[in-house]
N, C-alpha and C positions, 0 to 999 in steps of 0.2 A: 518538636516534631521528630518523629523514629524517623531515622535513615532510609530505610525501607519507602514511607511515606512519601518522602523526599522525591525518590524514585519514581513513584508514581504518580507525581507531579511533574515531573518533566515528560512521561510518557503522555500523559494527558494534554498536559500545551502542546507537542512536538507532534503528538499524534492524532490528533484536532484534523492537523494535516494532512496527513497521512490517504486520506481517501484520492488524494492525487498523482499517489508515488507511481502507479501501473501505468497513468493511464495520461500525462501531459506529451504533446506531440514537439516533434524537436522544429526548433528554430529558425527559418530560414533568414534569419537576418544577418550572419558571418558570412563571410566571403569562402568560395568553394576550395581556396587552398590553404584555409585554418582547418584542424581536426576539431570537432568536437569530444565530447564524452560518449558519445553514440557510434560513433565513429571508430574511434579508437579503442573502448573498450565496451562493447556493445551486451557483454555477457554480466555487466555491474550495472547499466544504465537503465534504468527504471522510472526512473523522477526525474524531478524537476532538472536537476543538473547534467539530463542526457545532451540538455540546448547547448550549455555552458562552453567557451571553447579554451579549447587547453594552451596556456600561455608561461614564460618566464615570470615569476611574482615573486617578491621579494620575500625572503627568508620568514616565517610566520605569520605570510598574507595568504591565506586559503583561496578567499574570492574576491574578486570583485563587480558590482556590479552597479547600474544607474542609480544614483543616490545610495549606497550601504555599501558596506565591504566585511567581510568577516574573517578577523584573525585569530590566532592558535589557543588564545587565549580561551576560548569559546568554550573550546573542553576542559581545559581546566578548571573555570567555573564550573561545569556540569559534574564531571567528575567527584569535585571536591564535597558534594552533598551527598554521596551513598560510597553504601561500603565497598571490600574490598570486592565481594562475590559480583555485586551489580557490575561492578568496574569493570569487570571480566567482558561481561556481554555487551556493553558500554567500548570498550574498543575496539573490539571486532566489526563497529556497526559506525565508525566516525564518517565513512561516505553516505550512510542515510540520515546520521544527526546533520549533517550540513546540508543536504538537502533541505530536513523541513526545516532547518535554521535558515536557509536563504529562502524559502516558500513563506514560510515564517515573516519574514522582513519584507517581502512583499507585499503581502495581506496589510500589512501594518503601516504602508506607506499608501493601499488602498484606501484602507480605512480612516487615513486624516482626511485624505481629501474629499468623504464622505461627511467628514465630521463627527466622526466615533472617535473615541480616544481607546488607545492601546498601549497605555502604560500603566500598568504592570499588563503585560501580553498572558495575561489568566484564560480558562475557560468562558467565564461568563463572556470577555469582552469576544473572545472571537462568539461566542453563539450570536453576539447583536449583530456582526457582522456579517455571520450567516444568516440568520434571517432578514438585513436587509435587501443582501445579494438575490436572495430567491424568494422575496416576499409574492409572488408573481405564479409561481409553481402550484398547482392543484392536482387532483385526477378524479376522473369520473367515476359514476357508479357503473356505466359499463366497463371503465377498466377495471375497476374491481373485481366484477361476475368474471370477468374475463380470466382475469390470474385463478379467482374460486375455482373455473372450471379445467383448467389446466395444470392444477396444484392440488388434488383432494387428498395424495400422498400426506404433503407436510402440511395440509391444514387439519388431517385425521378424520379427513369424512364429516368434520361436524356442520351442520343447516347452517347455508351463507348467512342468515340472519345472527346468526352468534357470532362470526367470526369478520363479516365486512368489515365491524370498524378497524380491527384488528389489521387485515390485510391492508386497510386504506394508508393505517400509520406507516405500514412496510413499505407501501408504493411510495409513500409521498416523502418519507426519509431518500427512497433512491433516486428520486425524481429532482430532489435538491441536492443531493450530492453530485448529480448530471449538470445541473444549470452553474452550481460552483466552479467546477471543474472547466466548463465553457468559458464561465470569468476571466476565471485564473491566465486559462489560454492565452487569450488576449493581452494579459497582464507579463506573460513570461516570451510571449515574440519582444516585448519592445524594451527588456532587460538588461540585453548585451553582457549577457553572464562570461568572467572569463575565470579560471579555474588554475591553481597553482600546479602545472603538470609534475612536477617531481614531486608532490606530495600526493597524489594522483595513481602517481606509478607505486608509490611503494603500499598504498591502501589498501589497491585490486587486487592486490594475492589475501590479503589478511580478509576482506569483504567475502571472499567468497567460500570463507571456512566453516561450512556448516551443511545439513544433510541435504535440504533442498538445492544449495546450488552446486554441491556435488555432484547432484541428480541431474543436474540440467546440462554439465558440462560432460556427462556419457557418452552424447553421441546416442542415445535413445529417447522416446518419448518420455514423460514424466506425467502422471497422475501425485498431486499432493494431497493429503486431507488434514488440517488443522482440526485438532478434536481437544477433546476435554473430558476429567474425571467428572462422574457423576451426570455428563449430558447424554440424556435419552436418545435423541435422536444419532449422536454419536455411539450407541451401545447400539443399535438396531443395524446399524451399516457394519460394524466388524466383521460379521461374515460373509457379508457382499464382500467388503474389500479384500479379507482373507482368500476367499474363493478366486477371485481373480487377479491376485498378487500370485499363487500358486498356476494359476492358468497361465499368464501370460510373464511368470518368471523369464526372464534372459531376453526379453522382449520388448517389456513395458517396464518403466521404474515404479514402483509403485510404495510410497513416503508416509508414515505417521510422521506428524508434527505436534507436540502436546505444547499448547499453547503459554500455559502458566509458564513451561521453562524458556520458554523463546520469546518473550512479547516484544521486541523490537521487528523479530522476524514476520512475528505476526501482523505486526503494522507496518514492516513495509506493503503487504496484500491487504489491506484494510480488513484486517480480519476485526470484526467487532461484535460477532457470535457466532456462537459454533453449530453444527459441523461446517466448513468451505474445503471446497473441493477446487484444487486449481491445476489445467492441462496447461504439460508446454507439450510445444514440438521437440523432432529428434534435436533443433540448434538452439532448445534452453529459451524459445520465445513463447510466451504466454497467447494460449489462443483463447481458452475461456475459463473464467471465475462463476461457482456457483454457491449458495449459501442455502445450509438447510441441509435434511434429509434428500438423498440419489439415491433413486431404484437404479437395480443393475440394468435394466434395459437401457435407462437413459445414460450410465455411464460409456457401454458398449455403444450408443447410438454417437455419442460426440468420439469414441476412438474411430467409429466408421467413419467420420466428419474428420476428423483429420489424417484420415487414410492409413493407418495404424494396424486396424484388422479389417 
């Protein structure tokens, strides 16, 4: 197997997960005079390990947590399967590889006691997992019509009869990444994640070396768009976003992200098709995620929503 492949093998396990990084709430199970990762470094904490609380660990113990623990060793396996270019993007990003390594190890201590097996931790086994998790999940044909009529932008006008089932697959994919994500919740309060803080501390300057979270740590709002060569609906937004990168310059950040060169970045926002368009506020916090073609009125309606213009 190419190098390269390799790579995208562990994107694929690691980012299986990934649909949790924005969006797991923190912990209240530490006592109020331990710091968290949320706590402490709130401008890095995204995922799973914002719960996590920062403690002395021994020299090469990253985490520890109920049943698993992960030491340094972790990246070095991962590492050692791509080259030297991946490696690059690959160390910049070792606080979200341990993330979904310890969400990872979660799911996995879920899924025994399910009675799925997750050894080797591949794609297939987590999809049985997911489908057991949300085997329960539907949506109606009025939700459907409903997205139809509020969406005619990025469905392109075509008769809901051609496109329902279309949009049903879109509803019912976000529908179970919602009911996961509740799972999971449940699963990461009773964790007791504790986190290696001097490995912690020297991470959070290296983590946050890249355009978006430059952008975030301005001190202004931030508009991102994750786009991609050759996607249509990403060529039709360019001069929306150009028009109003020049409008509200010195104002508003306003970010291309090209996906192919970022994909770790991209999975930390679960980007999984393009165009997504993601607002922080002026303190670098994520207020909403959107996927798809944005007319400018709807861009300018969520900067009104977060009191920006």
């Amino acid at each position: 197997m190419m190098k390269q492949e390799r790579f995208k093998r562990i994107i694929t396990v690691l980012g299986f997960t990934a649909i949790l990084w924005m969006t797991l709430p923190p912990s209240g199970a530490f006592s109020k005079a331990a710091r968290t990762m949320s706590e402490a470094y709130p401008e890095v904490s995204e995922g799973i390990l914002k719960s996590a609380q920062l403690e002395k660990l021994d020299k090469g113990l990253l985490l520890k947590a109920d049943g698993f623990e992960v030491k340094n060793s972790f990246f070095e396996e991962a590492f050692g399967k791509v080259d030297p270019e991946v490696q690059k993007e690959l160390d910049k990003s070792r606080l979200f590889l341990l993330d979904q390594k310890a969400l990872e190890e979660l799911i996995k201590q879920d899924a025994k006691s399910m009675g799925i097996a997750m050894e080797p931790p591949d794609e297939q086994n987590f999809r049985t997992y997911f489908d057991r998790v949300t085997k329960n999940v539907t949506v109606t044909e009025e939700a459907v019509k409903s997205f139809y009529d509020e969406n005619q932008e990025m469905v392109g006008e075509m008769p809901f009869d051609q496109v329902k089932e279309s949009i049903r697959g879109f509803m019912l994919q976000k529908r179970q990444q919602e009911a996961l994500q509740a799972h999971i919740d449940s699963l990461a309060e009773k964790a007791h994640m504790r986190i290696n803080e001097d490995w912690v501390k020297k991470q959070v300057a290296i983590a946050g070396d890249n355009p978006l979270d430059r952008a975030r740590r301005s001190g202004k709002p931030t508009l991102v768009q994750f786009s991609a060569t050759g996607c249509a609906p990403c060529e039709m937004m360019k001069p929306i976003i150009e028009k109003l990168k020049k409008k509200y310059d010195g104002t508003i950040n306003i970010v291309y992200i090209p996906v192919a060169e970022n994909q770790i970045l991209a999975s930390r926002f679960n980007v999984r098709a393009v165009p997504v368009q993601v607002f922080f506020d002026k303190k670098g916090k994520q207020i909403h995620q959107h996927m798809g073609f944005m007319a400018e009125a709807d861009i300018l309606d969520q900067f009104k929503k977060m009191g920006v213009i």
